[in-house]
C-alpha positions as CSV (number, residue, x, y, z in Angstrom):
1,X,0.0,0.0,0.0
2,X,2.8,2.3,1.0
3,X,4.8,2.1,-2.7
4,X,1.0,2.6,-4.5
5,X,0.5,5.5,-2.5
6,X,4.0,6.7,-3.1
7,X,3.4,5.7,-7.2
8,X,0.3,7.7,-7.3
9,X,2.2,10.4,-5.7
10,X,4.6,10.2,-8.5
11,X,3.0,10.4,-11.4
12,X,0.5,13.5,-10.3
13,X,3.2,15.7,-9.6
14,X,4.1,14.8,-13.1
15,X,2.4,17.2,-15.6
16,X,3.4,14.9,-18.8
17,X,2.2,11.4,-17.0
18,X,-0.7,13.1,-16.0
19,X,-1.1,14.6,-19.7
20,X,-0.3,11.5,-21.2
21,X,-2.7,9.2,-19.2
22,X,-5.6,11.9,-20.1
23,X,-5.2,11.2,-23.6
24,X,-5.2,7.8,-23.9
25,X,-8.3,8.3,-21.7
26,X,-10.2,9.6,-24.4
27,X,-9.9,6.9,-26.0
28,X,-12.1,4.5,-24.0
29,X,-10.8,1.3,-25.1
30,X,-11.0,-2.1,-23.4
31,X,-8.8,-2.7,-20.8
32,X,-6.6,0.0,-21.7
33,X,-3.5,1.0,-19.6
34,X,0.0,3.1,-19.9
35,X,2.7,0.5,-19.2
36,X,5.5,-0.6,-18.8
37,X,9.1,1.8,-19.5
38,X,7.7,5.1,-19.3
39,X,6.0,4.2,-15.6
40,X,9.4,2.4,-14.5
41,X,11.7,5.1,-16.0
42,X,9.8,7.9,-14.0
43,X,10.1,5.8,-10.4
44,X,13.6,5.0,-11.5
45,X,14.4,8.7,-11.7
46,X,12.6,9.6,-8.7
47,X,14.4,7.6,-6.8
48,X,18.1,8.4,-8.4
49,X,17.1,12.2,-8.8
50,X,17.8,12.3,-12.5
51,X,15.5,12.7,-15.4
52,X,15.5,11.1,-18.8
53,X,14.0,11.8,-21.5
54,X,10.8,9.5,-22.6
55,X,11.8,7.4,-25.3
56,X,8.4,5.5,-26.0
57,X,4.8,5.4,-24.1
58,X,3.2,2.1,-24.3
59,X,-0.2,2.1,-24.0
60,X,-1.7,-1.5,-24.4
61,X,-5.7,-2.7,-24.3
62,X,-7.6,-6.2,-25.0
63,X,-9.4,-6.6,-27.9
64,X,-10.1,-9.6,-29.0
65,X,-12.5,-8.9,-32.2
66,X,-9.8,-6.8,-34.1
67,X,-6.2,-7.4,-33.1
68,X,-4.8,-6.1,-36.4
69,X,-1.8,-4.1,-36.6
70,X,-3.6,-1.2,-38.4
71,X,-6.0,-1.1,-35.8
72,X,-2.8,-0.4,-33.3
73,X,-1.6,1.7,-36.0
74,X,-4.8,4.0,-36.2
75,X,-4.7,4.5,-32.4
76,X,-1.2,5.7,-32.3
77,X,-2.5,8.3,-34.9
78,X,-5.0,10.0,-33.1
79,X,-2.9,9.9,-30.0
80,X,-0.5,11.8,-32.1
81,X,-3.1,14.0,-32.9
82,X,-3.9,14.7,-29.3
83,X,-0.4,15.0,-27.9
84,X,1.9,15.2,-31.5
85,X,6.1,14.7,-31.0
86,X,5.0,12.1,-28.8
87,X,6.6,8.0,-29.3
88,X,3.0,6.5,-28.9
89,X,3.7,2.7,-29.2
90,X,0.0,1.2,-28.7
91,X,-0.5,-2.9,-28.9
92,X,-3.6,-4.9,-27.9
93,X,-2.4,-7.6,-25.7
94,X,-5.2,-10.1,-27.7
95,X,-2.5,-10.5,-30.1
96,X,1.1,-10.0,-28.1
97,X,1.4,-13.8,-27.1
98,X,2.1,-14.5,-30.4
99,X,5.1,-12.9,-30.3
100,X,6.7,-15.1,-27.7
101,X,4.7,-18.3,-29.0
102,X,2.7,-18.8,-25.7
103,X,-1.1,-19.4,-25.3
104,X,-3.2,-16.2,-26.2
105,X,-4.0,-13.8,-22.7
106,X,-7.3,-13.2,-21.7
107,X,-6.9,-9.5,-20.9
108,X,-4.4,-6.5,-20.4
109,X,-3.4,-8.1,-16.8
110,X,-2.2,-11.3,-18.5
111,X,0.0,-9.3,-21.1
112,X,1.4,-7.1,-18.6
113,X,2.3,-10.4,-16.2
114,X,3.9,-11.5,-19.9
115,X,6.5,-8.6,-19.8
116,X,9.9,-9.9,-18.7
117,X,11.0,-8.0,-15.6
118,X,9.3,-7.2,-12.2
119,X,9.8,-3.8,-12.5
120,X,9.0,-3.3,-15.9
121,X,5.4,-5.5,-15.1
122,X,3.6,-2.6,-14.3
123,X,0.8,-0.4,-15.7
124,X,-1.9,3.0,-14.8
125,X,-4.5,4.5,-16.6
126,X,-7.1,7.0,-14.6
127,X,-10.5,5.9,-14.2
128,X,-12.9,8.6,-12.9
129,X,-10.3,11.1,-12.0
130,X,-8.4,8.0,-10.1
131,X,-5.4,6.4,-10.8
132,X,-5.6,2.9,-10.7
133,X,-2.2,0.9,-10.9
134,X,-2.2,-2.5,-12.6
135,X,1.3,-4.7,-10.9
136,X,0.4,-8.4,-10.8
137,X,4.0,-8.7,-9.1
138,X,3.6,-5.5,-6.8
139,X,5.7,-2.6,-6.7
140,X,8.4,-3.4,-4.1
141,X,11.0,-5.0,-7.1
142,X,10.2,-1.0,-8.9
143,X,11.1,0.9,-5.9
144,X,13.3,-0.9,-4.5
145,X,15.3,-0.9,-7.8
146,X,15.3,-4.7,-8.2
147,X,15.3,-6.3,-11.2
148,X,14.6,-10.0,-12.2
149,X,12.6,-11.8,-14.5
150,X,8.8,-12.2,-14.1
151,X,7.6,-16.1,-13.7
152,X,7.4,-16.3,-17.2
153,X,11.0,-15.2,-18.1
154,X,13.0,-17.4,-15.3
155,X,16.3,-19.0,-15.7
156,X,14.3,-22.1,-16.8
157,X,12.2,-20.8,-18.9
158,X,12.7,-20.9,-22.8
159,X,12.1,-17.0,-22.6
160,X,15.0,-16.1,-20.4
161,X,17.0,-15.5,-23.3
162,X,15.2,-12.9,-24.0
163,X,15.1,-11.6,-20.6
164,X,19.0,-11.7,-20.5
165,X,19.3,-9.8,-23.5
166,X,17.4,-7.0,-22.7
167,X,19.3,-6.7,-19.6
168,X,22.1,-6.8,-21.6
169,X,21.1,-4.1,-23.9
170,X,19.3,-1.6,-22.1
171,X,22.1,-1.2,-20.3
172,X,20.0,0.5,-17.5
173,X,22.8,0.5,-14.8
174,X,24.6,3.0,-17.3
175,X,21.6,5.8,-15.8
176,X,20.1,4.6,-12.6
177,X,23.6,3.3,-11.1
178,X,21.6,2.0,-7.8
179,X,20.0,-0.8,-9.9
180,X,20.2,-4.5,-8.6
181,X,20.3,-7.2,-11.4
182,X,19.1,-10.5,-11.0
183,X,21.0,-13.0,-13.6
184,X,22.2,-16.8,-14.2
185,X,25.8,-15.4,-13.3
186,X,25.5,-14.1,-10.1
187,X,21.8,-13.5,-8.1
188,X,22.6,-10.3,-7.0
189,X,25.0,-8.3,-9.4
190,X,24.8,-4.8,-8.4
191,X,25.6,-2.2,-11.7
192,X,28.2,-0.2,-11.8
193,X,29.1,2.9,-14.0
């Protein structure tokens, strides 16, 4: 309760989150949700006192009956025509499993338990005037600037791979130096600049 509090704190003192999760409220889709980077890079430099630039804003919803890619595409467009020079990046989760070659998710919840680290598993959107924050792994791995693969991205999963490689190429430690990496090597490697 303490880190949602402290979240929601967060991201209304922030004028572009707060902007940003406005828009996509407009467009009342299913199960829609900000997620992901741009939620975990704003915690992240809360907590290191630095501030990065947003390099894309996922927004992901369920939809089932039309899980084209235009349809993605068409959203992206008129959230570029509500907040322009933005990197909207917009994909119904009714059609992400396929990606990874797992069984289809029954809703945004499902997709966002899909993504491969703890910290990165996390998603808001306002409903009524509230923010409402979507973690199914909680938020103590994102504040406490842990990060490890989600159940679905273990060491003995076929997926770790890809978990590994994103750790390796994000290269997050490079910004938020206080970062705690969970890998195959060593359980608790700590990054260093």
């Amino acid at each position: 309760m303490k880190y949602e509090l402290e979240l929601t704190k967060i991201i209304k003192s922030d004028q572009l989150l707060m902007s940003i999760l406005k828009a996509v409220q407009t467009l009342q889709l299913n199960d829609c949700w900000v997620a992901a980077g741009v939620i975990r890079n704003k915690v992240w430099d809360y907590l290191h006192n630095v501030q990065t630039e947003i390099n894309d804003i996922d927004v992901i919803y369920f939809d089932e009956y039309d899980s084209s890619i235009e349809a993605e595409k068409a959203l992206e467009s008129k959230l570029q025509e509500i907040m322009p020079n933005q990197p909207w990046s917009v994909k119904n989760q009714a059609r992400m499993h396929k990606i990874n070659r797992i069984p289809p998710y029954a809703s945004s919840i499902e997709g966002v338990a899909h993504f491969p680290e703890t910290p990165t598993a996390i998603a808001v959107r306002l409903n009524n005037n509230k923010i409402e924050i979507l973690a199914p792994y909680g938020l103590n791995d994102l504040f406490e600037g842990l990060v490890r693969p989600t159940p679905p991205f273990n060491e003995n999963s076929k997926l770790y791979t890809i978990y590994s490689n994103r750790i390796q190429n994000k290269n997050w430690g490079s910004i938020w130096t206080k970062l705690i990496v969970e890998s195959k090597r060593s359980q608790n490697d700590v990054w260093n600049t």
